[in-house]
PQR file with spaces between the fields and no chain letter, atoms N, CA, C, O and H, PARSE charges and radii, in Angstrom:
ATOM       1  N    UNK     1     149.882  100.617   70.346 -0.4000 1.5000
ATOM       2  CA   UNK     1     149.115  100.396   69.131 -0.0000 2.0000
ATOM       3  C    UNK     1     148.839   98.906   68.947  0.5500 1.7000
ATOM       4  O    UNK     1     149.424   98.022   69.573 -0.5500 1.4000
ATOM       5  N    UNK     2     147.796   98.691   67.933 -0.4000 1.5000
ATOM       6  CA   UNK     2     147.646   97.433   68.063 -0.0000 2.0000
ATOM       7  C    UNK     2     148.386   96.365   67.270  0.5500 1.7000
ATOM       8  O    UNK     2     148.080   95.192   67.057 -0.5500 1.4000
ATOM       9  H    UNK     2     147.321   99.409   67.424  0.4000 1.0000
ATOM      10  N    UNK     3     149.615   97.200   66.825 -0.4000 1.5000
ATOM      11  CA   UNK     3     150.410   96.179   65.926 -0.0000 2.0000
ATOM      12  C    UNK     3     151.692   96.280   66.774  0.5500 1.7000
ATOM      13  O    UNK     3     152.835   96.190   66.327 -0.5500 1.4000
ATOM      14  H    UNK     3     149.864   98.153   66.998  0.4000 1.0000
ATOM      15  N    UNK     4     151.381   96.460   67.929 -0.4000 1.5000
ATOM      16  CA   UNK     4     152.983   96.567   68.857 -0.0000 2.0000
ATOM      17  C    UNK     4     152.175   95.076   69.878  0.5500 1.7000
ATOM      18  O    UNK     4     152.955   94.190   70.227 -0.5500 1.4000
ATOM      19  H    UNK     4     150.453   96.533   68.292  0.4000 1.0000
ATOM      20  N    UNK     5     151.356   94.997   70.091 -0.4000 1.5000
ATOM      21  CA   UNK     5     150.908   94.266   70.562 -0.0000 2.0000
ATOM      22  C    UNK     5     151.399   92.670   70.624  0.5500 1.7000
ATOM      23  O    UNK     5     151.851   92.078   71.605 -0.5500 1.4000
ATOM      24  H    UNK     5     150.722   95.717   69.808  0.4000 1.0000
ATOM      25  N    UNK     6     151.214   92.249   69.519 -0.4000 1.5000
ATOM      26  CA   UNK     6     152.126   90.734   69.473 -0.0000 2.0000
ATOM      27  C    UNK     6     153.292   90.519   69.967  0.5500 1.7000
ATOM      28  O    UNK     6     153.817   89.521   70.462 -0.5500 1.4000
ATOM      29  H    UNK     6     150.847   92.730   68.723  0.4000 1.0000
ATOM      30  N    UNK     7     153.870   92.285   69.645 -0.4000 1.5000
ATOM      31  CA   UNK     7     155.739   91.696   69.683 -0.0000 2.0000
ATOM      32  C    UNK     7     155.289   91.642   71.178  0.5500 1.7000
ATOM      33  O    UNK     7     155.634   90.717   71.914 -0.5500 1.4000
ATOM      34  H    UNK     7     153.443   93.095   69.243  0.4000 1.0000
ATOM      35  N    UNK     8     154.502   92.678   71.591 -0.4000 1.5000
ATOM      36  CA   UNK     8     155.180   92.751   73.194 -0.0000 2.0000
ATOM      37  C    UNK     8     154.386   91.304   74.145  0.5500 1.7000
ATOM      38  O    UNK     8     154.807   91.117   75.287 -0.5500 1.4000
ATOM      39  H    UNK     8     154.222   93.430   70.993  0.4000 1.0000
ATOM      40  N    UNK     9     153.536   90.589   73.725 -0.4000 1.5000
ATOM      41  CA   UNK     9     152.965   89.457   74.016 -0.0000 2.0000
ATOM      42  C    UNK     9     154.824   88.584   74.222  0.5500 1.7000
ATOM      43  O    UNK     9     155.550   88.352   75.188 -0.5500 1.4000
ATOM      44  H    UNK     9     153.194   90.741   72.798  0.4000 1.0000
ATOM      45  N    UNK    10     154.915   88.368   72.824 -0.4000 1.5000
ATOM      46  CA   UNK    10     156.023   87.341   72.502 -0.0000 2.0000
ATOM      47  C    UNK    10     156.828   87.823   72.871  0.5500 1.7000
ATOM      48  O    UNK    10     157.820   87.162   72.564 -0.5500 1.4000
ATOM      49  H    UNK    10     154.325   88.556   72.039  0.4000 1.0000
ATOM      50  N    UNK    11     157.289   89.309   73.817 -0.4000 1.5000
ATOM      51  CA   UNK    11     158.367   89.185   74.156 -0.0000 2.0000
ATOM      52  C    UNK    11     158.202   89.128   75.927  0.5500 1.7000
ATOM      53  O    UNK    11     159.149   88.995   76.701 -0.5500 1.4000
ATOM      54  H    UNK    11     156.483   89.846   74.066  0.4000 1.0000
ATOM      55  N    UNK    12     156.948   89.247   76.264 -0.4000 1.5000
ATOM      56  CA   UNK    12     156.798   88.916   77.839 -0.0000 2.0000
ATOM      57  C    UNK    12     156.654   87.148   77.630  0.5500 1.7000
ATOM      58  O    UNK    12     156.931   86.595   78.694 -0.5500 1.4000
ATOM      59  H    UNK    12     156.178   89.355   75.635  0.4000 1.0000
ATOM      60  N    UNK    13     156.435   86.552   76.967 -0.4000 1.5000
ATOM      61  CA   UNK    13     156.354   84.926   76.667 -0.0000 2.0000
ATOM      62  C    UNK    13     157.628   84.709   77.325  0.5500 1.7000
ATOM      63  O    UNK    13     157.865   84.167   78.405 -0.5500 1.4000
ATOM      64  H    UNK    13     156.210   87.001   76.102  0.4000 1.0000
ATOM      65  N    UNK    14     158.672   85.415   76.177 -0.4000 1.5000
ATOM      66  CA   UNK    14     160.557   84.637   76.579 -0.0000 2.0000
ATOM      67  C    UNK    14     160.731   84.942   77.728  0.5500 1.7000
ATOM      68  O    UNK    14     161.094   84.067   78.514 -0.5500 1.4000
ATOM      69  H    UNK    14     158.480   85.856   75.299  0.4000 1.0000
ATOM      70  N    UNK    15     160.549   86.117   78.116 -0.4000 1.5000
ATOM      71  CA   UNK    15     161.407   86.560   79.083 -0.0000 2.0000
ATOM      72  C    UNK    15     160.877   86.185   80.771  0.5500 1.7000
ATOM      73  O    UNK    15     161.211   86.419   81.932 -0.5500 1.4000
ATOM      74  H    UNK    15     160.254   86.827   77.477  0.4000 1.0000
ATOM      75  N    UNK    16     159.855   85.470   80.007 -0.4000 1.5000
ATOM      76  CA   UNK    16     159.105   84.868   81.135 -0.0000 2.0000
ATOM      77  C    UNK    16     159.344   83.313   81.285  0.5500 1.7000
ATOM      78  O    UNK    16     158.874   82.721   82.257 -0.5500 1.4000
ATOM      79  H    UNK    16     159.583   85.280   79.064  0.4000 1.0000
ATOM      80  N    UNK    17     159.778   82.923   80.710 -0.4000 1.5000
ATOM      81  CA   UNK    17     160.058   81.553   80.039 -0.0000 2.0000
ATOM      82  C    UNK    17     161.167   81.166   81.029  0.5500 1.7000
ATOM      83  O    UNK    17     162.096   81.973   81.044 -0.5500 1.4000
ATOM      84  H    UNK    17     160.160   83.404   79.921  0.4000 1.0000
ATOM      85  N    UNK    18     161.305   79.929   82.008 -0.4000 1.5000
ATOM      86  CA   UNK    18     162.588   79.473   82.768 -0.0000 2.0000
ATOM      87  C    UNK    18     163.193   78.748   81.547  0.5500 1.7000
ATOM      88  O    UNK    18     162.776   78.030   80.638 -0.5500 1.4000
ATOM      89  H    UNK    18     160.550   79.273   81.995  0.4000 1.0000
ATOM      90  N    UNK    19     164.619   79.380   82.038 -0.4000 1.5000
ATOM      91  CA   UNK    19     165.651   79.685   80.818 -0.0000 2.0000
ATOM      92  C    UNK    19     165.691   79.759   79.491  0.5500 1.7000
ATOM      93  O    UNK    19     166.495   79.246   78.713 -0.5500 1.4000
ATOM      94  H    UNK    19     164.957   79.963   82.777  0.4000 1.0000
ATOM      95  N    UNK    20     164.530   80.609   79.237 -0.4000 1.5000
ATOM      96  CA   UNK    20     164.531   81.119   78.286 -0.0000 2.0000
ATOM      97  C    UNK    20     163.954   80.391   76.793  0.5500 1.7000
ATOM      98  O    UNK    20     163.997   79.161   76.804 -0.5500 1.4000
ATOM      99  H    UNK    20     163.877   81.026   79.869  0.4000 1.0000
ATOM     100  N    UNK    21     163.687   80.717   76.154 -0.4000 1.5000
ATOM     101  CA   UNK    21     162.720   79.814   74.866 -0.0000 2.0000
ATOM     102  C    UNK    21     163.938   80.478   73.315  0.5500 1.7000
ATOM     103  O    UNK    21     164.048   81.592   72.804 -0.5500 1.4000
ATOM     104  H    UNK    21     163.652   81.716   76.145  0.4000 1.0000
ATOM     105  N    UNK    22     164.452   79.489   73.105 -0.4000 1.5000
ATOM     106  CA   UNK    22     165.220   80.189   71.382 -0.0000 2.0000
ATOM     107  C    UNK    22     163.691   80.136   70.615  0.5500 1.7000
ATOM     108  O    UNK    22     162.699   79.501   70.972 -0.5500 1.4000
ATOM     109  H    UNK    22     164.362   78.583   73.519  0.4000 1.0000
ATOM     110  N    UNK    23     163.821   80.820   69.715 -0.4000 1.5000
ATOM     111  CA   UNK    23     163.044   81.425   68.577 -0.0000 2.0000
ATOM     112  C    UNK    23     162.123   80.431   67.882  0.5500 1.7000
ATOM     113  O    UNK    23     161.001   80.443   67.376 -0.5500 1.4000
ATOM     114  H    UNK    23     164.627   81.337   69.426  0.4000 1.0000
ATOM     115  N    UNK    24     163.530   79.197   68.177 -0.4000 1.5000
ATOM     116  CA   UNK    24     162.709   78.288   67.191 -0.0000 2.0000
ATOM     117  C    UNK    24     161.524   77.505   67.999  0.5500 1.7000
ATOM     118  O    UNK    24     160.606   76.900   67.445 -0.5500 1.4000
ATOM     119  H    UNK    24     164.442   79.186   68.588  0.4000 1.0000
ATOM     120  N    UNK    25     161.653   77.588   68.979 -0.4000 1.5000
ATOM     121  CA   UNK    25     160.791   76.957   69.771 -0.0000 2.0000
ATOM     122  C    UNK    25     159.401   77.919   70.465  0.5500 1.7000
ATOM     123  O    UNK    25     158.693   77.521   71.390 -0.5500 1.4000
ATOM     124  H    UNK    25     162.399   78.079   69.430  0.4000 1.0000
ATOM     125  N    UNK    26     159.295   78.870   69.952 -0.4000 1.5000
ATOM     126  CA   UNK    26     158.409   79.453   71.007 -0.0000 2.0000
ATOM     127  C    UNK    26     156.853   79.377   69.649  0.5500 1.7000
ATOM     128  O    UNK    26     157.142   79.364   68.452 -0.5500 1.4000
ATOM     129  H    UNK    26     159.870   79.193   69.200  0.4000 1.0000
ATOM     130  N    UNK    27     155.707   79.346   69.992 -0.4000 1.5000
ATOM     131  CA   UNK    27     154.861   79.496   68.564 -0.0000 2.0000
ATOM     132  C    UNK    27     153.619   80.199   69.578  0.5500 1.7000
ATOM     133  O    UNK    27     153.391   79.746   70.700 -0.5500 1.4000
ATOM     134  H    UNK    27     155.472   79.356   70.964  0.4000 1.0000
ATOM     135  N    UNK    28     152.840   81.414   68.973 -0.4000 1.5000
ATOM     136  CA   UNK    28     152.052   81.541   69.595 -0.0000 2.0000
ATOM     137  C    UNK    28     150.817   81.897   68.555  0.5500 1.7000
ATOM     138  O    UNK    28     151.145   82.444   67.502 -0.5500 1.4000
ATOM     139  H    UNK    28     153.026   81.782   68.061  0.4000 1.0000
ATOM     140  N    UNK    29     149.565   81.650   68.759 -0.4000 1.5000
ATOM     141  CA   UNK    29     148.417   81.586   68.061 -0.0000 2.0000
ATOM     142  C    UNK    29     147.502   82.673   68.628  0.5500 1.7000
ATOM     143  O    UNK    29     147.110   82.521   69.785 -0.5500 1.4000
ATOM     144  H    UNK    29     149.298   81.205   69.614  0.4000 1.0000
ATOM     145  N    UNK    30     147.069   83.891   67.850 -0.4000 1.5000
ATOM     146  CA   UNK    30     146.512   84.700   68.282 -0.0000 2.0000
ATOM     147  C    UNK    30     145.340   85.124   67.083  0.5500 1.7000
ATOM     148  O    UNK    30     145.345   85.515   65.916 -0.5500 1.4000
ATOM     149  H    UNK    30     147.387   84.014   66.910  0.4000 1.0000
ATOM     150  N    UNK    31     144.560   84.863   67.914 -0.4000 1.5000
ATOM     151  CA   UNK    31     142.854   84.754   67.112 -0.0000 2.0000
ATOM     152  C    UNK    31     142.423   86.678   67.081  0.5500 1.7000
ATOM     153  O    UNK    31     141.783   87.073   68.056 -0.5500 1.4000
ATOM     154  H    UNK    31     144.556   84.546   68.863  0.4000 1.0000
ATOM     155  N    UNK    32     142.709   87.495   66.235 -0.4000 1.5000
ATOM     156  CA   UNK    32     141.679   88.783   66.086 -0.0000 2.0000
ATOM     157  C    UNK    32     140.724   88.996   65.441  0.5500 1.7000
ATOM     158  O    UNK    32     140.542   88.885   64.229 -0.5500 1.4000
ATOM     159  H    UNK    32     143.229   87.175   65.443  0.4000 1.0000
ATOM     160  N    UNK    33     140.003   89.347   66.330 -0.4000 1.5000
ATOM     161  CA   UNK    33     138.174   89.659   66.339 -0.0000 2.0000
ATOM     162  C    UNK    33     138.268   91.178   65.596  0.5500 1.7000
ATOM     163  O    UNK    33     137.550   91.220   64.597 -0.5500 1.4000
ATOM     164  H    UNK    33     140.152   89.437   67.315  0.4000 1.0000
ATOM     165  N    UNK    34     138.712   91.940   65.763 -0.4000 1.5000
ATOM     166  CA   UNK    34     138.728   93.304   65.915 -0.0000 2.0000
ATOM     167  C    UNK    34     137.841   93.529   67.365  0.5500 1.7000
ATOM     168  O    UNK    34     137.627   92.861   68.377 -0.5500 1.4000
ATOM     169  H    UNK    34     139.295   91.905   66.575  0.4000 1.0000
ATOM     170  N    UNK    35     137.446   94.912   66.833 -0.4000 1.5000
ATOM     171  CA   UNK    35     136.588   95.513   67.773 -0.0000 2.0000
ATOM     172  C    UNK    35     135.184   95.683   67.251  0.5500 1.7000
ATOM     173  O    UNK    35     134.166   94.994   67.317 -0.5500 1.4000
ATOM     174  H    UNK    35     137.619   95.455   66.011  0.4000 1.0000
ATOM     175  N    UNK    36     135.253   95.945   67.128 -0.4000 1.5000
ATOM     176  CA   UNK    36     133.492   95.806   66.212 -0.0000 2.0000
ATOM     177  C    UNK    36     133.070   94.371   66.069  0.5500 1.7000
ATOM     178  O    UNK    36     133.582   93.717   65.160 -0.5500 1.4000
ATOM     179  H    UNK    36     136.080   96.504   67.074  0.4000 1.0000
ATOM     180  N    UNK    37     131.930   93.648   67.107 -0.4000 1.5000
ATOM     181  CA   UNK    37     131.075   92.794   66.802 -0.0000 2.0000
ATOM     182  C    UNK    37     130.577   92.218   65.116  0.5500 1.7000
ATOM     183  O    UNK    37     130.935   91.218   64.494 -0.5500 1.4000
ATOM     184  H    UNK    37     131.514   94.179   67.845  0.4000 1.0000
ATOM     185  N    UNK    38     129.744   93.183   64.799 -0.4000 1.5000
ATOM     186  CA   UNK    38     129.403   93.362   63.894 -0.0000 2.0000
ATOM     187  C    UNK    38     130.458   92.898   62.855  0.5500 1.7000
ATOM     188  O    UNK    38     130.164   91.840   62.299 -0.5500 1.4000
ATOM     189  H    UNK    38     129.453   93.995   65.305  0.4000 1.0000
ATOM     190  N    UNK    39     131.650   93.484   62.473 -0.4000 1.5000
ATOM     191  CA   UNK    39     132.315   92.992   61.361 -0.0000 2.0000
ATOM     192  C    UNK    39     133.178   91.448   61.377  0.5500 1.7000
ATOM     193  O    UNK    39     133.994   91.153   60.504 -0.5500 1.4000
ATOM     194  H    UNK    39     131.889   94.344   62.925  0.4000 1.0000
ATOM     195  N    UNK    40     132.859   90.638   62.426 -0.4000 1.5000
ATOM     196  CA   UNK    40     133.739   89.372   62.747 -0.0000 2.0000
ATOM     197  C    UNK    40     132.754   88.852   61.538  0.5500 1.7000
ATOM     198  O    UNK    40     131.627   89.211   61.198 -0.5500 1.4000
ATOM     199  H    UNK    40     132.197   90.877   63.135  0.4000 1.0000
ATOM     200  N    UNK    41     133.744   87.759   60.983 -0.4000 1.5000
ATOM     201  CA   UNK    41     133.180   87.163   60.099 -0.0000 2.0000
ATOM     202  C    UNK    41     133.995   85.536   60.216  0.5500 1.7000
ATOM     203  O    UNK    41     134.620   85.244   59.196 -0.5500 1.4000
ATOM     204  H    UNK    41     134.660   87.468   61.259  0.4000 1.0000
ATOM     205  N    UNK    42     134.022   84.775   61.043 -0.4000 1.5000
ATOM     206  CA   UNK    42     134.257   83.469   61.054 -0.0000 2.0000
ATOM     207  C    UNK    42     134.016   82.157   60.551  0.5500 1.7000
ATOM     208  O    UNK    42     132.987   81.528   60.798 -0.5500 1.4000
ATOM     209  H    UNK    42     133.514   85.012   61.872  0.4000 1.0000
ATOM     210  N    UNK    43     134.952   81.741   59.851 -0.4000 1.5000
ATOM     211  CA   UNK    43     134.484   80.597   59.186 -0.0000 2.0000
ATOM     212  C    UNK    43     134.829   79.518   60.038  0.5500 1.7000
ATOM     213  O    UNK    43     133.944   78.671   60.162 -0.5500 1.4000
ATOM     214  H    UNK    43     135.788   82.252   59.650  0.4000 1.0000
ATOM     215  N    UNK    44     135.964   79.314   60.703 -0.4000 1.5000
ATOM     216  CA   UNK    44     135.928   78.427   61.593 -0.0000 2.0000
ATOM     217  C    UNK    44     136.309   78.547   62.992  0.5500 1.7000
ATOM     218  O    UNK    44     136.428   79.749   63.230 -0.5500 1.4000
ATOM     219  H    UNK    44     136.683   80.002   60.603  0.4000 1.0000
ATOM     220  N    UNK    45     136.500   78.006   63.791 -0.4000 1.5000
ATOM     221  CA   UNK    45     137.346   78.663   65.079 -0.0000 2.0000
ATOM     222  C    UNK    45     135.615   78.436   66.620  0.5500 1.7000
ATOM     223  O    UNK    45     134.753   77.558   66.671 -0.5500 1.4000
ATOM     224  H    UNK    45     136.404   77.029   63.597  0.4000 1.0000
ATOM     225  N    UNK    46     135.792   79.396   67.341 -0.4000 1.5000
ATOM     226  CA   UNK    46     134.811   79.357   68.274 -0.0000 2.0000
ATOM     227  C    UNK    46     133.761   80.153   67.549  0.5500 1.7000
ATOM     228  O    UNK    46     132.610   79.719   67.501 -0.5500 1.4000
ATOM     229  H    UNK    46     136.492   80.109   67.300  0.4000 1.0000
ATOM     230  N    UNK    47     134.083   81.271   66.992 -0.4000 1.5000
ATOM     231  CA   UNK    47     132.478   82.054   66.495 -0.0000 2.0000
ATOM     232  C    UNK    47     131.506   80.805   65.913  0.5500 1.7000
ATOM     233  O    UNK    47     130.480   80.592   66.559 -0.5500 1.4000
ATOM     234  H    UNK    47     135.018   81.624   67.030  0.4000 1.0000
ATOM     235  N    UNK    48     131.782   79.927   64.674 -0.4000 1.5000
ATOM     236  CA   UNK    48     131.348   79.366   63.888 -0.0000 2.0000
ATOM     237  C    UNK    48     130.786   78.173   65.010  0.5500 1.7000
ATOM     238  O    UNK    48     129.868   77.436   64.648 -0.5500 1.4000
ATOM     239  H    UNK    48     132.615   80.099   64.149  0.4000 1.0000
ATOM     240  N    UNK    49     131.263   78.054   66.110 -0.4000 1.5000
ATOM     241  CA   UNK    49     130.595   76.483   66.708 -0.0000 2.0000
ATOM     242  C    UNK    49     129.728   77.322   67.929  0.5500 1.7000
ATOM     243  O    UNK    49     129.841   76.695   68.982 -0.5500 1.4000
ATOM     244  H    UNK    49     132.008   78.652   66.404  0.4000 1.0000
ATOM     245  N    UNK    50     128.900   78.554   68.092 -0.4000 1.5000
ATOM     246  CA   UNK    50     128.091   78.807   68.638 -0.0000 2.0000
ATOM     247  C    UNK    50     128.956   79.162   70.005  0.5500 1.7000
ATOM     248  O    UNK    50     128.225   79.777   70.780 -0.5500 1.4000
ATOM     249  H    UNK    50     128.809   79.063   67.236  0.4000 1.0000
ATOM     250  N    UNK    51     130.164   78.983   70.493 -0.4000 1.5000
ATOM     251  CA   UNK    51     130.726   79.991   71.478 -0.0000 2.0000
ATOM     252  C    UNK    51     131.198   80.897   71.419  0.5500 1.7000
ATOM     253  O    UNK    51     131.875   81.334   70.490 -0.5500 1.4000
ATOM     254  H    UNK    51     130.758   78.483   69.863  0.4000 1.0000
ATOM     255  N    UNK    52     130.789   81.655   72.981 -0.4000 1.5000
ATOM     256  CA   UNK    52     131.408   83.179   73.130 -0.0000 2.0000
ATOM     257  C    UNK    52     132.225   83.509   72.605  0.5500 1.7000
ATOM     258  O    UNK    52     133.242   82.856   72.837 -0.5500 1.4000
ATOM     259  H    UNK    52     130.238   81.299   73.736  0.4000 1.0000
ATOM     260  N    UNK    53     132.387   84.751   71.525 -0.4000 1.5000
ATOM     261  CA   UNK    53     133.354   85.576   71.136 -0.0000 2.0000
ATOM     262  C    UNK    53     134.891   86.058   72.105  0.5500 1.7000
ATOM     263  O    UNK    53     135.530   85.442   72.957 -0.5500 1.4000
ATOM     264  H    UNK    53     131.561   85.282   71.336  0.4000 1.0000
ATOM     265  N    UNK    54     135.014   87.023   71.672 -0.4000 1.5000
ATOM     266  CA   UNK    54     136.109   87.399   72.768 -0.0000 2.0000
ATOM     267  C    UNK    54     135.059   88.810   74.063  0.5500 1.7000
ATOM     268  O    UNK    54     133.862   89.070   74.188 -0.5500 1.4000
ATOM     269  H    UNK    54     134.495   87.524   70.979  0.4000 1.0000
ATOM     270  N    UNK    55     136.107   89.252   74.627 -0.4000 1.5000
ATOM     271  CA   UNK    55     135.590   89.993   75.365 -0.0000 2.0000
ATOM     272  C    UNK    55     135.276   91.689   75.007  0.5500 1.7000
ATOM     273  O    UNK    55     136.196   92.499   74.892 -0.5500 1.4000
ATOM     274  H    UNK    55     137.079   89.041   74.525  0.4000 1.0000
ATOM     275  N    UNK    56     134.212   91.956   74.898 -0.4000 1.5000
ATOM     276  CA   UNK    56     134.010   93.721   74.289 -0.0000 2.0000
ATOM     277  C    UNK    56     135.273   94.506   74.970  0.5500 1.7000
ATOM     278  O    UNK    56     135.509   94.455   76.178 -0.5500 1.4000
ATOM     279  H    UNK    56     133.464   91.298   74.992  0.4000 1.0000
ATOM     280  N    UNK    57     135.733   94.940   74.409 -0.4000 1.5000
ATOM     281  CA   UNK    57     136.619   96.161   74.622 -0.0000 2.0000
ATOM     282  C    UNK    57     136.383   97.768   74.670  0.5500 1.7000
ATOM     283  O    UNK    57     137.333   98.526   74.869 -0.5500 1.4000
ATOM     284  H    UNK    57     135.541   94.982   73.428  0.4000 1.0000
């Protein structure tokens, strides 16, 4: 689902991480578009400066 998604991002991050990342140190930034073109609504970021979106799904 798409709300299992992050954890399992951030948890292939650590465990990928040489020796490992504590909590306090790991930060990750994740930009959602949805799926639908149409409903992105960006005020700042890449939509707003005229580059490619993400990739259609």
């Amino acid at each position: 689902s798409c709300a299992d998604t992050p954890r399992a991002v951030v948890r292939a991050l650590r465990e990928e991480a040489p020796g490992g990342l504590p909590d306090d140190v790991l930060v990750l930034c994740l930009d959602w578009y949805g799926r639908d073109p149409a409903e992105r609504r960006a005020v700042g970021g890449e939509e707003s400066e005229g580059l490619p979106g993400p990739p259609a799904v």
